[in-house]
C-alpha positions as CSV (number, residue, x, y, z in Angstrom):
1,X,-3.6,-6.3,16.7
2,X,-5.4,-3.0,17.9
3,X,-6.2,-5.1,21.2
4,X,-2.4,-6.2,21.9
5,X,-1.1,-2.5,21.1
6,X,-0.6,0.1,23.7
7,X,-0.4,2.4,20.9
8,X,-2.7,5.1,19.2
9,X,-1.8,3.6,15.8
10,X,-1.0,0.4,14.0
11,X,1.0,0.3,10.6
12,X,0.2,-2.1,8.3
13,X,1.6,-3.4,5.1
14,X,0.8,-6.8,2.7
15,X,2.7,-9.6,2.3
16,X,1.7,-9.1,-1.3
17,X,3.5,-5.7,-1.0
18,X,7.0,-6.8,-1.3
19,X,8.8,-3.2,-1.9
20,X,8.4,-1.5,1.6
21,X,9.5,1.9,0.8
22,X,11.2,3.2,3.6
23,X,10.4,7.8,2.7
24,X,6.7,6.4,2.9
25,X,7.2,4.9,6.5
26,X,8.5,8.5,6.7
27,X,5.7,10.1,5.7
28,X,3.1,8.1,7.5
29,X,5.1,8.6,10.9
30,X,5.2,12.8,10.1
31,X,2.0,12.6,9.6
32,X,0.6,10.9,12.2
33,X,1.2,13.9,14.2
34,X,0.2,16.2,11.9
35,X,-3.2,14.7,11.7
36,X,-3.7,12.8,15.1
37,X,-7.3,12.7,15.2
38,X,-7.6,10.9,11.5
39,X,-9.4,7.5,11.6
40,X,-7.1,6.3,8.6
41,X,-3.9,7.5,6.7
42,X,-3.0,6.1,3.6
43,X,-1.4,7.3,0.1
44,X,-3.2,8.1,-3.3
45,X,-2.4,7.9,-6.7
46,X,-4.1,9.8,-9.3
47,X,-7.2,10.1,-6.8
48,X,-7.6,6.0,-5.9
49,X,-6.5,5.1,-2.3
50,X,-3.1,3.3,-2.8
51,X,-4.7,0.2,-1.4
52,X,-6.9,-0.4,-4.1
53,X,-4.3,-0.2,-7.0
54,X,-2.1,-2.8,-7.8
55,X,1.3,-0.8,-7.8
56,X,2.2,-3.2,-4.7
57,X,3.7,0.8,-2.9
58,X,1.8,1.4,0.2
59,X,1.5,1.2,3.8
60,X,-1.1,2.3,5.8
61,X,-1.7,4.2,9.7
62,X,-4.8,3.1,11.4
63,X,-5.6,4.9,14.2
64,X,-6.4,2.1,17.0
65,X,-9.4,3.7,19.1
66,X,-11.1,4.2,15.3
67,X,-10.6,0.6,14.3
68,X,-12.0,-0.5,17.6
69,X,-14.9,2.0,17.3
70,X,-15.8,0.7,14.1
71,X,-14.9,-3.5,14.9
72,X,-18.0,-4.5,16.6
73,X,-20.1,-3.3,13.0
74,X,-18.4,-5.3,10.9
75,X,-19.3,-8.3,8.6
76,X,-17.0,-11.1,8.4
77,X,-15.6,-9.9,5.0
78,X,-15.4,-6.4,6.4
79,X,-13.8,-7.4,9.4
80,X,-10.9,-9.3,7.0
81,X,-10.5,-5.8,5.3
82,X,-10.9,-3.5,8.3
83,X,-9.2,-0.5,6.9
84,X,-12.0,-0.4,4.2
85,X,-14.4,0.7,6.7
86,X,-11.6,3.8,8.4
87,X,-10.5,4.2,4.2
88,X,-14.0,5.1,4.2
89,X,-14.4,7.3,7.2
90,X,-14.8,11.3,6.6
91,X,-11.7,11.1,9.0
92,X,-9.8,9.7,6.7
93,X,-6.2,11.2,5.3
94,X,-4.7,10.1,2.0
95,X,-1.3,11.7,1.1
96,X,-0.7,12.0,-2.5
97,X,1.8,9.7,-4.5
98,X,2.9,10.6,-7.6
99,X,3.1,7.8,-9.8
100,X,2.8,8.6,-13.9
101,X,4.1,5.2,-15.4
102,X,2.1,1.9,-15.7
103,X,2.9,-1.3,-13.8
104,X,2.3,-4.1,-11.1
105,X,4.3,-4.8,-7.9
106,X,1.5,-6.5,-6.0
107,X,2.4,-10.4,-5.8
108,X,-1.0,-12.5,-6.3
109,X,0.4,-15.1,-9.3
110,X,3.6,-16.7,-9.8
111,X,3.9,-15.0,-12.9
112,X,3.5,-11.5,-10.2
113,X,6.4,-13.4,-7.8
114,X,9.0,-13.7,-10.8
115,X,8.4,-10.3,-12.0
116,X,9.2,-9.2,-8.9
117,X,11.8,-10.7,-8.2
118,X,13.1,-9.4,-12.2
119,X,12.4,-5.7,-10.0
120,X,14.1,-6.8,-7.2
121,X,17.4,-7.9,-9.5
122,X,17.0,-4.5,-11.0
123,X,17.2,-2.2,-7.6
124,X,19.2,-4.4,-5.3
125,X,18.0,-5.1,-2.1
126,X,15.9,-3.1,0.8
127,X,15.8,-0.3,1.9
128,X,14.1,1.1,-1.1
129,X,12.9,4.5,-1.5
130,X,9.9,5.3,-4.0
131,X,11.8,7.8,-6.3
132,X,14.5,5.4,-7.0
133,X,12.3,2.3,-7.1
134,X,10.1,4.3,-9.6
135,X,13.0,5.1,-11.8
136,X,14.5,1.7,-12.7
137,X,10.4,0.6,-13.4
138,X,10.8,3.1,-15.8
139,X,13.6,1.2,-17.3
140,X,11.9,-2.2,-17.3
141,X,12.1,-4.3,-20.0
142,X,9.1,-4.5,-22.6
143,X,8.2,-8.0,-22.0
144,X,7.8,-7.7,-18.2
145,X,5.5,-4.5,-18.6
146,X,3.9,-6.6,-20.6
147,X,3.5,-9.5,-18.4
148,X,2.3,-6.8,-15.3
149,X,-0.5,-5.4,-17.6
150,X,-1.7,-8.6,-18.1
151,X,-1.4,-10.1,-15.5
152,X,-3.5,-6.6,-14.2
153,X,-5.9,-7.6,-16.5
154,X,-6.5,-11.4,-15.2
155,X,-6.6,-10.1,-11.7
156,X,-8.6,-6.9,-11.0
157,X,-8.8,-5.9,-7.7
């Protein structure tokens, strides 16, 4: 991607990532001028990089001429998960995301898929925005918390 782009930055998100929230977009793109010589901008919760939680609620700014810097170094594994390198990177950003409740949004299982799709039933359709997404997880039934902790359980990141 960073060699088709004209651009200084890339935004990426995960398939397995289903609930784009659209205030995050927000604050990556207000912050990509804020902080335009960062290698990497991403979110945090509770001190752990966004994209290393299973909360499925992140999107991530990667500055292009970083990315390329770094590209030739890589491993084949490394070059899969490029981000981990700039995520890395002294000049790396990561915006804090309050999250205080337990759960899993990322889609790996098909037991992941239906919960999801039980969230989805619960706040409509897209666009989301965290704060309302968050508050209806904190109405979720027992037995689908249940299912996301275990299913966090079977498949650590």
């Amino acid at each position: 991607a960073a060699a088709l782009t004209d651009g200084d930055w890339i935004f990426r998100v995960c398939a397995d990532n289903p609930f784009l929230c659209e205030d995050l977009f927000d604050q990556l793109l207000s912050n990509v001028d804020r902080y335009p010589k960062a290698s990497y901008i991403g979110f945090k919760v509770s001190g752990i990089p966004a994209i290393l939680t299973d909360y499925g609620l992140f999107v991530e700014a990667i500055n292009v001429a970083a990315l390329q810097k770094v590209h030739p170094n890589l491993n084949v594994y490394q070059r899969e998960h490029a981000t981990l390198a700039l995520l890395e990177s002294k000049d790396a950003t990561l915006l804090p995301l309050s999250i205080s409740q337990s759960f899993r949004l990322t889609v790996d299982t098909e037991e992941d898929r239906c919960n999801a799709l039980f969230v989805k039933d619960m706040v409509g359709m897209p666009p989301f925005h965290s704060s309302e997404l968050l508050k209806h997880l904190g109405d979720l039934p027992s037995e689908i918390l249940e299912s996301m902790l275990t299913q966090r359980k079977l498949n650590k990141k």
